[in-house]
C-alpha positions as CSV (number, residue, x, y, z in Angstrom):
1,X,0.0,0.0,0.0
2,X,2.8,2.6,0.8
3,X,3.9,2.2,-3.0
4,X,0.3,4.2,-3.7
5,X,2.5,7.4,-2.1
6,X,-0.5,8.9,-0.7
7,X,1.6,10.4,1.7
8,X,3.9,12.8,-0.6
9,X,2.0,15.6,-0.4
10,X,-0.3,13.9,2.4
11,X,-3.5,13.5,1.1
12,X,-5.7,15.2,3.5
13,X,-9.3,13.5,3.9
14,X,-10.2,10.3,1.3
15,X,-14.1,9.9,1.3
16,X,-15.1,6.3,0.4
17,X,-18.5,7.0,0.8
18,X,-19.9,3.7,-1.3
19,X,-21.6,1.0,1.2
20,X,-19.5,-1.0,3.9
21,X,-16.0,0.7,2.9
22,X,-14.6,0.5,6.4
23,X,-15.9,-3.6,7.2
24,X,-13.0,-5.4,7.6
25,X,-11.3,-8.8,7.3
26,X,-8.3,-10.4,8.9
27,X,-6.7,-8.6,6.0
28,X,-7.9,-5.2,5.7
29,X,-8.9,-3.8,9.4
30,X,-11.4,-1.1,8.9
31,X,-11.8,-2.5,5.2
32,X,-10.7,0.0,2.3
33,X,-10.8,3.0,5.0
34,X,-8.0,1.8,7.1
35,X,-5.7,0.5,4.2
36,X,-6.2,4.1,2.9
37,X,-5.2,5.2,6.5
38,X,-2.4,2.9,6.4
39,X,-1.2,4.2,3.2
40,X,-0.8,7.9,4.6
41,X,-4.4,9.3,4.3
42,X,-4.7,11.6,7.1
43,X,-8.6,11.8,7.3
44,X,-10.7,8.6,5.4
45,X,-14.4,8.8,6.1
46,X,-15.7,5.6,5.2
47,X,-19.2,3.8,6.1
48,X,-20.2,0.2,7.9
49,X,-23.6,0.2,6.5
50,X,-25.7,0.0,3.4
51,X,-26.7,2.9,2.5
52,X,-29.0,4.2,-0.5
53,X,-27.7,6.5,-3.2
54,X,-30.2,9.1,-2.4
55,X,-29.1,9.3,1.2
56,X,-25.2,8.8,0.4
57,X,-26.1,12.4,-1.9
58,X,-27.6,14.3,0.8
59,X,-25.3,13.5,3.2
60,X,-22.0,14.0,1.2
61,X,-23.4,17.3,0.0
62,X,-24.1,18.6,3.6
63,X,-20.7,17.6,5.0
64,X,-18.9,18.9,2.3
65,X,-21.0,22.3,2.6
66,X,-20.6,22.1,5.8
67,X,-16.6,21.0,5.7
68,X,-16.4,24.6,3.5
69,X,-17.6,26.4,7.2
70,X,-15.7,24.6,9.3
71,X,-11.7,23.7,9.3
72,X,-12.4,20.9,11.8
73,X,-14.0,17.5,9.4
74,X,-15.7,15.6,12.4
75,X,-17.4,18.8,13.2
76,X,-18.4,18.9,9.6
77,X,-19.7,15.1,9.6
78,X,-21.4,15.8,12.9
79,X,-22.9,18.3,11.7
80,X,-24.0,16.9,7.9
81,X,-25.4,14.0,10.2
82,X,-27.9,16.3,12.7
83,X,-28.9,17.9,9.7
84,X,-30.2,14.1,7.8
85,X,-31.7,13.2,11.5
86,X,-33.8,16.1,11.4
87,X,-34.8,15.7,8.0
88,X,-36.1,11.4,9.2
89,X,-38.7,13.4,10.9
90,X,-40.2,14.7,7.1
């Protein structure tokens, strides 16, 4: 994995927001999100569940708004995820 070089420049976050990127195996802790970790990644944001396209959309497109306000990405996840909670209720 360290031949990818995703450390020179460091790449800063990696979103692998497809279903069940960070499952694991004996091989792979944390699935595709921890090799990419492994690798160099600073940040990967990665999921354990199946999730539907429509809902992988809105939520990428309010963390990413959100990461634009904000310097600090968990705050910006945190935040992108309130924001799909609240709109369950609908």
């Amino acid at each position: 994995m360290r031949q990818l070089d995703w450390d020179n420049p460091a790449v800063e976050l990696l979103v692998l927001s497809a279903c069940r990127t960070a499952i694991g195996s004996k091989e792979a802790e944390l699935g595709f999100t921890g090799l990419a970790v492994a690798s160099g990644v600073k940040t990967a944001l990665g999921s354990i569940w199946q999730v539907d396209d429509a809902g992988t959309l809105a939520l990428m497109s309010e963390f990413y708004t959100h990461l634009g306000e904000t310097a600090i990405k968990a705050e910006a996840l945190r935040q992108a995820i309130s924001h799909a909670a609240g709109r369950c209720g609908d």
